[in-house]
C-alpha positions as CSV (number, residue, x, y, z in Angstrom):
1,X,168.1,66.7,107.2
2,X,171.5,68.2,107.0
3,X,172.9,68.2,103.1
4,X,176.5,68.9,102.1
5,X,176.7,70.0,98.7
6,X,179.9,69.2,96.5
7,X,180.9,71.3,93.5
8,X,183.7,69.6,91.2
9,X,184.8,71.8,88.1
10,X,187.0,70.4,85.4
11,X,187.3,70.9,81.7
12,X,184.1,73.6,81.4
13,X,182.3,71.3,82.9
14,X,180.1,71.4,86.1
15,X,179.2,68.7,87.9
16,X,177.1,69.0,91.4
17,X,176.6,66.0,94.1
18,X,174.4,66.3,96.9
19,X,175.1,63.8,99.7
20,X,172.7,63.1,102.7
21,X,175.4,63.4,105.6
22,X,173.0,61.5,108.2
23,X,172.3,58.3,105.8
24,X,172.5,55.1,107.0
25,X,175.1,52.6,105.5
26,X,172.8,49.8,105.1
27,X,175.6,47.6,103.5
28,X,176.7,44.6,105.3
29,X,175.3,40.9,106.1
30,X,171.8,40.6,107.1
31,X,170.5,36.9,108.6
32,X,167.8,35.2,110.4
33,X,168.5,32.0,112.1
34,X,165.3,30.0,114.2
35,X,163.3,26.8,114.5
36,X,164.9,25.3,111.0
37,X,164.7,28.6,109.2
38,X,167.8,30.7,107.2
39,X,167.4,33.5,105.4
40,X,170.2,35.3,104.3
41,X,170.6,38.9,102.8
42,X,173.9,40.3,101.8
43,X,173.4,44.0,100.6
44,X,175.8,46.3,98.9
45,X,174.6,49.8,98.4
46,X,176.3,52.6,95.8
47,X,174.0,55.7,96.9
48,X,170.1,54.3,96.5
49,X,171.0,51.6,94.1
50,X,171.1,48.1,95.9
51,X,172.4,44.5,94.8
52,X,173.3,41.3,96.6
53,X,172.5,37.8,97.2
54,X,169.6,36.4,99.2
55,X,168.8,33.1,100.6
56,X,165.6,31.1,101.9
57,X,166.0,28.1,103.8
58,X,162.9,27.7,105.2
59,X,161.9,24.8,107.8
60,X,160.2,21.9,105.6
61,X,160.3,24.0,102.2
62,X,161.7,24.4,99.1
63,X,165.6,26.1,99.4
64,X,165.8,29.3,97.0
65,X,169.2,31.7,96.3
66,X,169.7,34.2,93.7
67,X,170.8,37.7,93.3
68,X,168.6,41.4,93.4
69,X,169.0,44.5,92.0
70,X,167.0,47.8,93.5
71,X,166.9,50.9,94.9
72,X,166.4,52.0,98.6
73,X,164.2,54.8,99.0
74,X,163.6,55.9,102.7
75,X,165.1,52.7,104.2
76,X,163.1,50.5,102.0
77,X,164.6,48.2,100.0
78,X,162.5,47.2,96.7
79,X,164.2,45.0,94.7
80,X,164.0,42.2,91.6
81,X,164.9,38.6,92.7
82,X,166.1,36.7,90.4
83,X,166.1,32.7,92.0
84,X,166.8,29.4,92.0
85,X,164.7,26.8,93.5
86,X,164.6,22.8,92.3
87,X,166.5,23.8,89.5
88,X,164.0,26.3,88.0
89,X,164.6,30.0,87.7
90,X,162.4,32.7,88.7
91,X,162.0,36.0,89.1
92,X,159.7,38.2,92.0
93,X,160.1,41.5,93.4
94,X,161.3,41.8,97.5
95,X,160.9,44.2,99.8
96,X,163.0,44.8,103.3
97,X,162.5,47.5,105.3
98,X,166.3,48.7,106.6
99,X,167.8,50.1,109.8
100,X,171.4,50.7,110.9
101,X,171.2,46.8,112.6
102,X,167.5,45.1,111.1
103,X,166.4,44.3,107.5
104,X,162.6,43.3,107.5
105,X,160.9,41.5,104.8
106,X,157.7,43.3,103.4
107,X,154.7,41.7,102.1
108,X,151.4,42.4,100.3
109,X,149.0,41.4,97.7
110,X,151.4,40.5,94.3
111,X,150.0,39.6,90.7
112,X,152.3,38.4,87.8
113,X,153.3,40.8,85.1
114,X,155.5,39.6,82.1
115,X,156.3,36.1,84.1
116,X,157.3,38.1,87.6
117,X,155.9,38.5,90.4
118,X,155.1,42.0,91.5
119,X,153.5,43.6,94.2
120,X,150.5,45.6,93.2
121,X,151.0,48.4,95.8
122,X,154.7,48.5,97.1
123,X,154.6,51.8,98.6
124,X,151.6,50.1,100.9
125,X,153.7,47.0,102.2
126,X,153.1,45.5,105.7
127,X,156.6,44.8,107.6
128,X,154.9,44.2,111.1
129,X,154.9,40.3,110.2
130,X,158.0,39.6,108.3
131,X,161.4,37.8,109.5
132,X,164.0,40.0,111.2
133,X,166.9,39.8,110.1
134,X,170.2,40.7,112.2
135,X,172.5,42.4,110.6
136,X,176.0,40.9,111.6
């Protein structure tokens, strides 16, 4: 992939950024909308870290929103989700794998670690079954 490299000097000092000129901006509203089921993902990106809100309304469940802070790291989005849900706070990792226009919600085999849910291999997510969400 095409880099441009940036060299700022000031005050004896030396600073160097690299920027990846074909990265997607992945910001914006994400949102799936079927049968009785929302979800909702607003994503703001500052270079790989990620942070946002998120929303489940899922048909004849429990409603959960909260806010995430990640990183994206080849389009996927791995974050931790800190929710509401009947009035009790929790916390799990997400996943969503990103394009330009989709966001897709990753899933594997989690186990709890310090009273959050974690997946045990996130670099081994599947993201053929997850919601697609729009982005608008």
């Amino acid at each position: 992939m095409p880099k441009k490299t940036e060299k700022i000097e000031s005050n004896n000092t030396v600073t160097s950024t690299v920027t990846n000129s074909n990265q997607t901006d992945f910001t914006g509203m994400y949102n799936y909308q079927e049968n009785g089921t929302t979800v909702t993902l607003q994503l703001t990106v500052d270079g790989n870290k990620a942070s946002g809100n998120l929303m489940y309304a899922l048909k004849e469940k429990d409603r959960n929103s909260g806010t995430f802070v990640g990183e994206i790291k080849d389009g996927i989005l791995l974050a931790d989700y800190t929710f509401s849900s009947e009035g009790v706070l929790s916390e799990r990792q997400v996943a969503f794998k990103l394009t330009g226009t989709s966001a897709v919600e990753g899933y594997g085999d989690v186990e709890q670690i310090n009273g959050k849910m974690v997946f045990k291999d996130p670099a081994n997510l599947e993201y053929d079954k997850g919601l697609v969400l729009t982005k608008k």
